[in-house]
Residue frames relative to the residue before (quaternion, step in Angstrom):
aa qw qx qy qz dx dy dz
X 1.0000 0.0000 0.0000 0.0000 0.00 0.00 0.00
X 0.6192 0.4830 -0.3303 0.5236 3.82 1.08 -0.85
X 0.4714 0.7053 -0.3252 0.4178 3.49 0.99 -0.56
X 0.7963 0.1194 -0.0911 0.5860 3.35 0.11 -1.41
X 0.5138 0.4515 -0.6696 0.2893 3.96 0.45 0.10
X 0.6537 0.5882 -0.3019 0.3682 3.75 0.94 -1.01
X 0.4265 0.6420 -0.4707 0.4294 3.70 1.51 -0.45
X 0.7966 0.4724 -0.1383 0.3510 2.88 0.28 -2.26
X 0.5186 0.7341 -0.2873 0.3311 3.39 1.49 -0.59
X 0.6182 0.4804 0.0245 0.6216 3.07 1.25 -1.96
X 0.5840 0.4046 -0.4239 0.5616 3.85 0.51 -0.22
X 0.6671 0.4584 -0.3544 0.4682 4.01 0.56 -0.79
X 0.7006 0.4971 -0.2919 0.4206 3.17 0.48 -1.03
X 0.6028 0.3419 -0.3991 0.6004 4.10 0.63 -0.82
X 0.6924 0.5701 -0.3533 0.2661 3.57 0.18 -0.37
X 0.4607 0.6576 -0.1197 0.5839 3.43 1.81 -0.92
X 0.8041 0.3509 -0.1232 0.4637 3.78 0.74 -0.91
X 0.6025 0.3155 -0.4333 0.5913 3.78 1.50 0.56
X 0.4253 0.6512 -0.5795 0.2433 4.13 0.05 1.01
X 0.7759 0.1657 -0.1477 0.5905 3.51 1.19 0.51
X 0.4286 -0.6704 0.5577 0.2364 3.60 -0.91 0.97
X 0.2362 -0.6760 0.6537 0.2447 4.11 -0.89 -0.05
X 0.0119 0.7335 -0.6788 0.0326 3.71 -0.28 0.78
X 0.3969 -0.7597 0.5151 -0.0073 3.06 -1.47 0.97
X 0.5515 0.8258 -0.1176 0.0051 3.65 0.51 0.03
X 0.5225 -0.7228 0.3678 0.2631 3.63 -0.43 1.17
X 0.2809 -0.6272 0.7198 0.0981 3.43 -1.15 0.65
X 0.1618 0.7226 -0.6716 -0.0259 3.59 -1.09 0.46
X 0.0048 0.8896 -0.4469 -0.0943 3.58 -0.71 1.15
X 0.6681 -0.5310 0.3675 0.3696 3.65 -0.57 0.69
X 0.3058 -0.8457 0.3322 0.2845 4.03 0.32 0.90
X 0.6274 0.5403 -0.3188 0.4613 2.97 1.33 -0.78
X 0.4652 0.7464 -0.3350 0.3380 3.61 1.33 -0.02
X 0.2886 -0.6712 0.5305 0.4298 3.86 -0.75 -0.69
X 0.6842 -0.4384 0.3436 0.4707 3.23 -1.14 0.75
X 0.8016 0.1053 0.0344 0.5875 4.05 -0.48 0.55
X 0.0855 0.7836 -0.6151 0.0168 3.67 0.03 0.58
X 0.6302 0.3384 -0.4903 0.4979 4.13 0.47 -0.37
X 0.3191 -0.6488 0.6875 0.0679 3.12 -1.61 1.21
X 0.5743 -0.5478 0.4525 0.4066 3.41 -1.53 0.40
X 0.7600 0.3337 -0.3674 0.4196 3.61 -0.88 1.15
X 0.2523 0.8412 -0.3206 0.3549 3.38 2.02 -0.43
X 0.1432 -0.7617 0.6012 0.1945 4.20 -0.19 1.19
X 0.0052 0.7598 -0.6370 -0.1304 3.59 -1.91 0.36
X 0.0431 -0.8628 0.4005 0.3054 3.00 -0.95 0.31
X 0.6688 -0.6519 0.3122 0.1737 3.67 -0.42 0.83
X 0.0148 -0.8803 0.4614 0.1099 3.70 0.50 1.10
X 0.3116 -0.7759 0.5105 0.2008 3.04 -1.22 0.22
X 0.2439 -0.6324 0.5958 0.4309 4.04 -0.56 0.20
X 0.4961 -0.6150 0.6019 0.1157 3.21 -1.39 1.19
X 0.4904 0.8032 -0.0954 0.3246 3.45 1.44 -1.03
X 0.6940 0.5843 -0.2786 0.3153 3.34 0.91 -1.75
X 0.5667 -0.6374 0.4218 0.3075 2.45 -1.71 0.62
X 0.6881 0.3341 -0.1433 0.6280 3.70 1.60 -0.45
X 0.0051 0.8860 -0.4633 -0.0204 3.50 0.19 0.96
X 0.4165 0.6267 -0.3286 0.5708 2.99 1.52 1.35
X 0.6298 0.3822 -0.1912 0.6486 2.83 0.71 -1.17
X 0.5497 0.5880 -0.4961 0.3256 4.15 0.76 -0.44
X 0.7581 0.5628 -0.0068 0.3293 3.03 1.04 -1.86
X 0.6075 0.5797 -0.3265 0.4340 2.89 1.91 -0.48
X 0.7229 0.3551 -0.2169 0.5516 3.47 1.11 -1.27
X 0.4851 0.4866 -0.6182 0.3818 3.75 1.02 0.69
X 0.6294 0.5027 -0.3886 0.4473 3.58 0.93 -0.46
X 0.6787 0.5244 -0.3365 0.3888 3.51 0.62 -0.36
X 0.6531 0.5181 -0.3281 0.4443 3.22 1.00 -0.51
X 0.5141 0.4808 -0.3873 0.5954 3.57 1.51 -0.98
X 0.6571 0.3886 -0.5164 0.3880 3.83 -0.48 -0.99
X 0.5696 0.3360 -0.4073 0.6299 4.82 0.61 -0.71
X 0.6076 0.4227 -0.5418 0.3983 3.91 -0.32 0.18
X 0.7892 0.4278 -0.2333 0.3737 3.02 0.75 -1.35
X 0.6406 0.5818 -0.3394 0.3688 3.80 1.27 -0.61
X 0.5633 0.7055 -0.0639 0.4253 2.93 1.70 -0.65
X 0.5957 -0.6418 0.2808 0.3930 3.32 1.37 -0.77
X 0.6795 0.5687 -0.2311 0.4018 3.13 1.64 -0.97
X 0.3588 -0.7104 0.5171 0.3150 3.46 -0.70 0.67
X 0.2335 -0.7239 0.6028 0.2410 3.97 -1.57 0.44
X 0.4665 -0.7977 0.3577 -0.1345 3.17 -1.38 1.13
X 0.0656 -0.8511 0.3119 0.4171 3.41 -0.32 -0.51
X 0.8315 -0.2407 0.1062 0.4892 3.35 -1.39 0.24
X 0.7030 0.5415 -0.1900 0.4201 3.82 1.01 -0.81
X 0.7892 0.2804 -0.0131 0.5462 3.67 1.27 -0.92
X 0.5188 0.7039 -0.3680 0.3162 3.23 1.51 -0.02
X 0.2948 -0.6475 0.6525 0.2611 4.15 -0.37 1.03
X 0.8599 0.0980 -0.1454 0.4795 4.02 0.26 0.28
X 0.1974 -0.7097 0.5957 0.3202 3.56 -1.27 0.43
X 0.2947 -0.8073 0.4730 0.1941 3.86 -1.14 -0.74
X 0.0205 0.8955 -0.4446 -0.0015 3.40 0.46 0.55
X 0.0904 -0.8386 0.5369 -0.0152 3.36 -0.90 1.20
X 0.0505 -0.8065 0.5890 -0.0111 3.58 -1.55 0.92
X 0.0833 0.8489 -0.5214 -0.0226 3.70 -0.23 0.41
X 0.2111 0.8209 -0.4819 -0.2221 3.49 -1.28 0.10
X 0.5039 -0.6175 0.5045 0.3321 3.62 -0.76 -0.63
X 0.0752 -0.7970 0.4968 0.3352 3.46 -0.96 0.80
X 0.7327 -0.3008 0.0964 0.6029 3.80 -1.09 -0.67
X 0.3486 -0.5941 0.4113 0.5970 3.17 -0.59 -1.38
X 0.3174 -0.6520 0.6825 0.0914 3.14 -1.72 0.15
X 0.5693 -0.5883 0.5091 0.2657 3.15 -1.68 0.79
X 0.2721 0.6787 -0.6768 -0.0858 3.34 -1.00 0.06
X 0.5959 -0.5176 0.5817 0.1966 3.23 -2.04 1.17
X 0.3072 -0.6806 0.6636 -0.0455 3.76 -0.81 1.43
X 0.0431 0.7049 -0.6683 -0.2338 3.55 -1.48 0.39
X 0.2929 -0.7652 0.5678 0.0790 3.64 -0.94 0.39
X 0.2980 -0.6516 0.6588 0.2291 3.79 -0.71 0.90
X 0.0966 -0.8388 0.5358 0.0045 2.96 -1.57 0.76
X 0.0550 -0.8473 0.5023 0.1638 4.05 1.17 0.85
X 0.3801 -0.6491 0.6584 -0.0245 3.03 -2.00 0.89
X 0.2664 -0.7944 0.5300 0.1307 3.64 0.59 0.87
X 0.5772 -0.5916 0.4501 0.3380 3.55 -0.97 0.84
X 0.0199 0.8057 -0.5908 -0.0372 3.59 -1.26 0.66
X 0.4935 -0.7240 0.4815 0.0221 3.00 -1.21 1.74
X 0.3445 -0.7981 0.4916 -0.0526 3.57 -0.42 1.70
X 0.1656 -0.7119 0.6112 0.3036 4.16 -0.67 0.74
X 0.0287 -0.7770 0.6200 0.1051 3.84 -1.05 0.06
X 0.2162 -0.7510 0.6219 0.0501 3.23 -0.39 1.43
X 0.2303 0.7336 -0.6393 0.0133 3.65 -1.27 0.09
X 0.3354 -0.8019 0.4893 0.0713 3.37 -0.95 1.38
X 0.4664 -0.6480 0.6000 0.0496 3.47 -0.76 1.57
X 0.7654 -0.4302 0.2938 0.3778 3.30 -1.71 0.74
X 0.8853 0.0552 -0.0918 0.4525 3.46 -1.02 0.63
X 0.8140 -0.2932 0.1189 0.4872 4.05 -0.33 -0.44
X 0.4244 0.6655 -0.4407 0.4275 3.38 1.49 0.15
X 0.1376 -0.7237 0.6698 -0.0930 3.61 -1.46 1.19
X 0.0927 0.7850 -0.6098 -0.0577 3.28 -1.22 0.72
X 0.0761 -0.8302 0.5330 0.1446 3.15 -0.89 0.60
X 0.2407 -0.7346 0.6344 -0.0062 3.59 -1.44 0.84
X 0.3706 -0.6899 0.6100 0.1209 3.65 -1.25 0.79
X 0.0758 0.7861 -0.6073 -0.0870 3.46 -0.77 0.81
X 0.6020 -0.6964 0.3862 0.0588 3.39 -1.17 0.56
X 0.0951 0.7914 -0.5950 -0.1030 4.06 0.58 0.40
X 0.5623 -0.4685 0.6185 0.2860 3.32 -1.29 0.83
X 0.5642 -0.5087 0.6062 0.2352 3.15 -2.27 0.76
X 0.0315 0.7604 -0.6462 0.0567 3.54 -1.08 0.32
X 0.3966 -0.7448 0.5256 0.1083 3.85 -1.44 1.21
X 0.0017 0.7984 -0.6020 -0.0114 3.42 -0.76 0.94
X 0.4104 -0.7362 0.4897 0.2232 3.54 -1.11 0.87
X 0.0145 -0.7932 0.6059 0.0592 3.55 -1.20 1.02
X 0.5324 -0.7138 0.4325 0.1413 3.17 -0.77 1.71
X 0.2300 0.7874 -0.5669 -0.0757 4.04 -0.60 0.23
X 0.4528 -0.6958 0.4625 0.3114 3.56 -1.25 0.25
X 0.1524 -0.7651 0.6256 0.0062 3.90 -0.43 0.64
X 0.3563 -0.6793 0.6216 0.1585 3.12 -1.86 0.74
X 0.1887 -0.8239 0.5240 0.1050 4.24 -0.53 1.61
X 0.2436 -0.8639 0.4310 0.0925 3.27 -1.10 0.03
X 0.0949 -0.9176 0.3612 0.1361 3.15 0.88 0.91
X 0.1895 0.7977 -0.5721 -0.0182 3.86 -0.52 1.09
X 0.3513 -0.7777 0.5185 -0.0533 3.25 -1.38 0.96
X 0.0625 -0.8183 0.5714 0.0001 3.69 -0.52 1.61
X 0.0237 0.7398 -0.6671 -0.0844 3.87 -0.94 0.56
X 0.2369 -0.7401 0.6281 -0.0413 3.59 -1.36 0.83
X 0.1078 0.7936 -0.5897 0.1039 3.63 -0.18 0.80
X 0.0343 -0.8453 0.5325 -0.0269 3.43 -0.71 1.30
X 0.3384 -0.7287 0.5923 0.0604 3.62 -0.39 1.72
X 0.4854 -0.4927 0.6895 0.2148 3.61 -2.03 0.80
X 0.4053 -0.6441 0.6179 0.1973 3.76 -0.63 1.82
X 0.7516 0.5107 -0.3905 0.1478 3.07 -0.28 -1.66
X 0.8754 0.2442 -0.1948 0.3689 3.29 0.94 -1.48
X 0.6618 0.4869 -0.4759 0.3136 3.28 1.11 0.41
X 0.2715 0.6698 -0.4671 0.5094 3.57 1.61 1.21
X 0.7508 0.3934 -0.1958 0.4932 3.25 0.70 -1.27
X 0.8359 0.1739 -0.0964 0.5116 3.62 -0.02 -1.23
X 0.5659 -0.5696 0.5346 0.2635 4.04 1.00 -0.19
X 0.6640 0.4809 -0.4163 0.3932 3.76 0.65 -0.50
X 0.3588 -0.7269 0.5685 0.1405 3.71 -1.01 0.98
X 0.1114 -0.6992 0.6822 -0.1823 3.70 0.36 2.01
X 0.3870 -0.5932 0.7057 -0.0209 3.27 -1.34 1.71
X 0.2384 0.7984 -0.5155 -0.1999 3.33 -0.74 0.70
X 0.6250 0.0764 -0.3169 0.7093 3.98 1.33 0.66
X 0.2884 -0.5828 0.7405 0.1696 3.40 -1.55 -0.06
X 0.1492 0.7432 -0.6522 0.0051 3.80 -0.90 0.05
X 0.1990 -0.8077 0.5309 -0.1620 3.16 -1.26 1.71
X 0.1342 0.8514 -0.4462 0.2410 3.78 -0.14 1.32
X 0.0836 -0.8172 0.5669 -0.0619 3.20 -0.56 1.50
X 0.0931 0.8223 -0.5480 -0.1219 3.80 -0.82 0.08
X 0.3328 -0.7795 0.5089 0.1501 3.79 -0.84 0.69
X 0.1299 0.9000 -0.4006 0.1125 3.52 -0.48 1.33
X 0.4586 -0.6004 0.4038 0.5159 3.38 -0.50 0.25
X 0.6956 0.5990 -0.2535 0.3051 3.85 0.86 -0.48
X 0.4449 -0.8756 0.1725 0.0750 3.28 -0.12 1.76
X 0.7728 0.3332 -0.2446 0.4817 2.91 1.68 -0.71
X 0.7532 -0.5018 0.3728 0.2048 3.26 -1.25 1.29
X 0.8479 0.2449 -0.1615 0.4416 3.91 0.19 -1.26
X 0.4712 0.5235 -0.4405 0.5568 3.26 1.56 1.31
X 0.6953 0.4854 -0.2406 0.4723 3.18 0.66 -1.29
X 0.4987 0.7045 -0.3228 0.3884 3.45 1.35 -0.28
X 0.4639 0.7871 -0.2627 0.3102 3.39 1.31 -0.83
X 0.7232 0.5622 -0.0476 0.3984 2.21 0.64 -2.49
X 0.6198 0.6681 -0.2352 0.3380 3.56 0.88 -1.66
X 0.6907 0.5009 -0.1798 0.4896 3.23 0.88 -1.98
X 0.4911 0.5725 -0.3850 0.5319 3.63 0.93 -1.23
X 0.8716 0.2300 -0.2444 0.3573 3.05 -1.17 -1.52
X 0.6361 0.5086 -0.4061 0.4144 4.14 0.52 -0.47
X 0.7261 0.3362 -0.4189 0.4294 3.68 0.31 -0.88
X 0.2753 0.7932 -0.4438 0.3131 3.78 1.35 -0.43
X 0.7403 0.1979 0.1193 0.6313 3.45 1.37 -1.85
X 0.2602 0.7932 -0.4998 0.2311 3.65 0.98 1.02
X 0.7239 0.3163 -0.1051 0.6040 3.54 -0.62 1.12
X 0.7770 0.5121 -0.3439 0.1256 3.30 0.71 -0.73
X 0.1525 -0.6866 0.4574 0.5442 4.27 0.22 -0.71
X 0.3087 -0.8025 0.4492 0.2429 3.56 -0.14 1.08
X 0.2099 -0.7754 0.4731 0.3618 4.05 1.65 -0.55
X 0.7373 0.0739 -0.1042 0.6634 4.04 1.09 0.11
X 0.7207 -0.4209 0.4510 0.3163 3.03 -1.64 -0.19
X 0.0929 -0.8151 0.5707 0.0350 3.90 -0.21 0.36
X 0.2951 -0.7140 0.5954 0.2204 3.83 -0.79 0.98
X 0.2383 -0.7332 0.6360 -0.0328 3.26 -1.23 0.69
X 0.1634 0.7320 -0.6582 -0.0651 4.02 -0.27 0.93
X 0.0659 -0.7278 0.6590 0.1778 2.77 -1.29 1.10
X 0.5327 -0.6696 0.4080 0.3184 3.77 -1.37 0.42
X 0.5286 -0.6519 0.4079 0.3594 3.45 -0.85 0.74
X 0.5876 0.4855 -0.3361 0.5532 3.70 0.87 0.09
X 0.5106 0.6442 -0.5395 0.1823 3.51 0.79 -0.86
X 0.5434 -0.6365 0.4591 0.2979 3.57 -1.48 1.17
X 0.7502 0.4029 -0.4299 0.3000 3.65 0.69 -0.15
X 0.5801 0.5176 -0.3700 0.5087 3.50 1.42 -0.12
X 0.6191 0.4151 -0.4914 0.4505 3.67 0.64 -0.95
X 0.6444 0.4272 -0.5304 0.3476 4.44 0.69 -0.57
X 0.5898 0.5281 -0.4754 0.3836 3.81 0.57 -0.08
X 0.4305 0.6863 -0.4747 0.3439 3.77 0.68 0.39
X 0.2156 0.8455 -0.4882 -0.0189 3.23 -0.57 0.24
C-alpha cells in the first residue's frame, strides 16, 4: 500500500513540473540605435525562407509572429512599404536523457507500544515518528528547441541593397515536449516579451503552459 501511495505520489510530482516552459533569451541591439527603436504603429513585413524544409510549418509561425505584431500595436506590411523586415529560423534538438530528482514527504506515523508491567498488568502508549523528505531520482526524455529573429531596416535595404541588422533576438527552451510547432509558442511568447530590446545578458522567461497568449497561437 506505501508502495503505490508513493507511485501515485511521484506521478503528481513529475506532473507538477511541466506548467511553465523556461525560455531563455538574448536581446541584441544595434548601438547606434535607441534603446527600443520599433514604435507603436511601426509597419513590418515578415519574411519567409522559401527554402524550408516544411513550408507549412514556415507559414505557420510566419503568421504567428504577425498575429504578436499585431497584439502589440505594430501594423504588418508588405515587402514594398514595410519600415522593417523580419527574418525567422527555428529548430529542435534530439532528445536526451536526463536524470531528474524528485522530493518525496513521508507524513508522520503513529506507532501502538504495548509493554507488560509486573504480573498481568499491561500498558499501552502511542508514539509518534516525525515526517521526513526523501529524494527519488528518475530519468526523463528533454528537448532542446531553439527560436532566432533578426529584424533588418526595409527602407534602406530597398534603396541602397545593404542588409543593416537592426536587433537580433535569441531563445531557447528545454522540455520534456517533443514536438517543435508547440514549443514554438512558448519561444515567440517569451521573445517578443523582450522585442526590440538590448537585453546586455541572457534573461529567463517562464512562460505558463496555459498562458492565453501561447494557448491563441494554436491552431
Amino acid at each position: 500500500m506505501k508502495k503505490t501511495a508513493a507511485a501515485i505520489l511521484l506521478i503528481f510530482l513529475l506532473a507538477g513540473c511541466a506548467t511553465y516552459y523556461r525560455v531563455r533569451v538574448n536581446g541584441y541591439l544595434d548601438t547606434s540605435q535607441p534603446q527600443n527603436p520599433f514604435i507603436r504603429g511601426a509597419s513590418f513585413c515578415v519574411l519567409e525562407n522559401k527554402n524550408a524544409l516544411n513550408p507549412l510549418l514556415e507559414n505557420e509561425v510566419k503568421s504567428k509572429i504577425e498575429a504578436l505584431l499585431g497584439s502589440r500595436g505594430y501594423r504588418v506590411s508588405s515587402y514594398d512599404t514595410a519600415d522593417f523586415y523580419i527574418s525567422f529560423s527555428y529548430s529542435e534538438s534530439a532528445g536526451r536523457n536526463v536524470t531528474e530528482i524528485a522530493p518525496m514527504y513521508h507524513p508522520p506515523e503513529t506507532a501502538v507500544v504495548e509493554r507488560r508491567a509486573s504480573g498481568e498488568r499491561r500498558s499501552t502508549s502511542f508514539v509518534t515518528y516525525p515526517g521526513y523528505t526523501t529524494y527519488v531520482p528518475y530519468k526523463v526524455t528533454v528537448y532542446t528547441a531553439t527560436l532566432t529573429l533578426q529584424v533588418f531596416d526595409a527602407v534602406l535595404q530597398r534603396t541602397s541593397k545593404e542588409e543593416k541588422k537592426i536587433w537580433i533576438g535569441e531563445s531557447v527552451t528545454t522540455s520534456q515536449n517533443p514536438d517543435l510547432r508547440a514549443q514554438i509558442n512558448y519561444l515567440l511568447v517569451a521573445t517578443f516579451e523582450h522585442f526590440g530590446e538590448n537585453t546586455g545578458k541572457s534573461l529567463i522567461t517562464n512562460v505558463a503552459e496555459n498562458d492565453p497568449q501561447a494557448k491563441s497561437l494554436f491552431r
